[in-house]
Every structure is written in C-alpha cells, then in structure tokens.
C-alpha positions, -999 to +999 in steps of 0.1 A: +230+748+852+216+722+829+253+708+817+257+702+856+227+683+862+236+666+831+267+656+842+254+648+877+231+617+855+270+607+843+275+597+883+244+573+877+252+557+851+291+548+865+269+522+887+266+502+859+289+479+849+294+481+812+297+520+815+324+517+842+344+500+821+340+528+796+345+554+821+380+536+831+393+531+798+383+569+793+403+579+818+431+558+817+435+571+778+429+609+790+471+609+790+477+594+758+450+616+740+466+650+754+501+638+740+481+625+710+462+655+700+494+676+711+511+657+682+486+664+661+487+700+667+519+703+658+517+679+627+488+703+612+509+733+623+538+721+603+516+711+573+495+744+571+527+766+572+539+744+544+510+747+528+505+786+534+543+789+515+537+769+486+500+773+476+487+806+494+472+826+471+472+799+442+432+793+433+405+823+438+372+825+421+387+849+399+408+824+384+400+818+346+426+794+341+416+768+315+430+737+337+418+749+366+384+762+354+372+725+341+385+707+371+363+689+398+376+721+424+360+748+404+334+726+390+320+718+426+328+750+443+356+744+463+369+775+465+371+778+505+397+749+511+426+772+504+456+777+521+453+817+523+451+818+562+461+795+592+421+791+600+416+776+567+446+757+561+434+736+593+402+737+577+412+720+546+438+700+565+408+681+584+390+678+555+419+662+541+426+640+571+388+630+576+392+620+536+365+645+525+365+644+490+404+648+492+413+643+454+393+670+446+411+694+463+442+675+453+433+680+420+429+714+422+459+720+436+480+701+410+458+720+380+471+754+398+504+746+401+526+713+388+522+680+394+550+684+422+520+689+446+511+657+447+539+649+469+525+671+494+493+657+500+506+625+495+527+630+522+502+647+545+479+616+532+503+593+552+514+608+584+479+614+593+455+589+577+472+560+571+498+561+603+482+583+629+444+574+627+458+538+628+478+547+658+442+561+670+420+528+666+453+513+684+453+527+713+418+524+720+414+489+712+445+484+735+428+502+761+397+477+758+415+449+760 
C-alpha cells in the first residue's frame, strides 16, 4: 500500500518540467532497454556456459596449489567468484562487467589453469565493458538530446 501512494507522489512530480522531460526520455527508451537487457541476457548466458565448461570446478579452498595459493584470489578470499553454478557464474560475470576488482579473479583463473584464459576474460572484457556499456551511455545521451 505504501509503494502505491509512493508512486501516486511520481504523478506530482510529472507537473514539473524538468522531471517530464525525464519521465519522456524514460519511456521513450523503455523499448530499447528490454532489447538491450535481452542482449545482455543472452551475452552472460553464453559467457557463463563457456565459463562453467572450461573453469568449473578449477579453484576451491581446498586448493594447495603453490601458484594459486600466493595469488591476489586466494590471498583476498575470492573463493566465491567461481564458475561452479549458473547463479555464480552471473555473479562473477557482473562483477567482471562492473570492473570489480576484475584482475584478481583474472589472475586466479590464469594461476589455476594456463595463460590461455586470458583470452576469455579478455574477450568477455570487450563485448561488455568496453562495447556494450558504451552502447549504454549512447543511447541515453541520445535520448537527452
């Protein structure tokens, strides 16, 4: 009941005239987001299932691998951004995309396995941070213009 009396205060504030500009670039970029996010989706999908195949099951905490053992993963206690399940591949996937400490987990990666996985969050690094969070800021400063 409180969300609708919140929303219900929205309905004010369209009388102004800076927020109904807002409120029309908002929804005049509703259709773009849904394909956006859509793309998205299916981006992550692709790049967890990847993921899942070549590093599930790679680093645990019962892993007493010298190289991996004096790396920044281990040594901060990164052990949750695996690729084990779907749940946290996303998880580390939007870590990844947000830029949250990503050479960390990079570099655990590579000290599990060969430096061969760099080319995977290199090319993970690209399609969403460099080319899709650019596509992002694009469309909304299109939108304001």
């Amino acid at each position: 009941l409180s969300i609708f009396r919140t929303l219900r205060l929205l309905r004010t504030l369209r009388l102004f005239r800076s927020f109904n500009v807002f409120f029309k670039t908002i929804s005049s970029l509703f259709p773009l987001f849904v394909r956006f996010w859509g793309v998205l989706l299916t981006l992550f999908y692709a790049f967890s299932i990847l993921g899942m195949e070549l590093f599930a099951g790679t680093l645990n905490v019962n892993d007493k691998t010298k190289v991996v053992v004096e790396s920044s993963y281990a040594l901060d206690g990164y052990w949750s951004n695996t690729f084990d399940t779907i749940g946290r591949s996303f998880m580390t996937l939007f870590e990844l995309m947000v830029v949250n400490n990503w050479a960390i987990i990079m570099e655990g990666y590579v000290a599990a396995t060969s430096q061969w996985a760099l080319l995977y969050f290199l090319a993970f690094y690209m399609a969403t941070v460099i080319v899709f969070l650019n596509v992002l800021v694009g469309f909304l400063i299109d939108s304001f213009l």
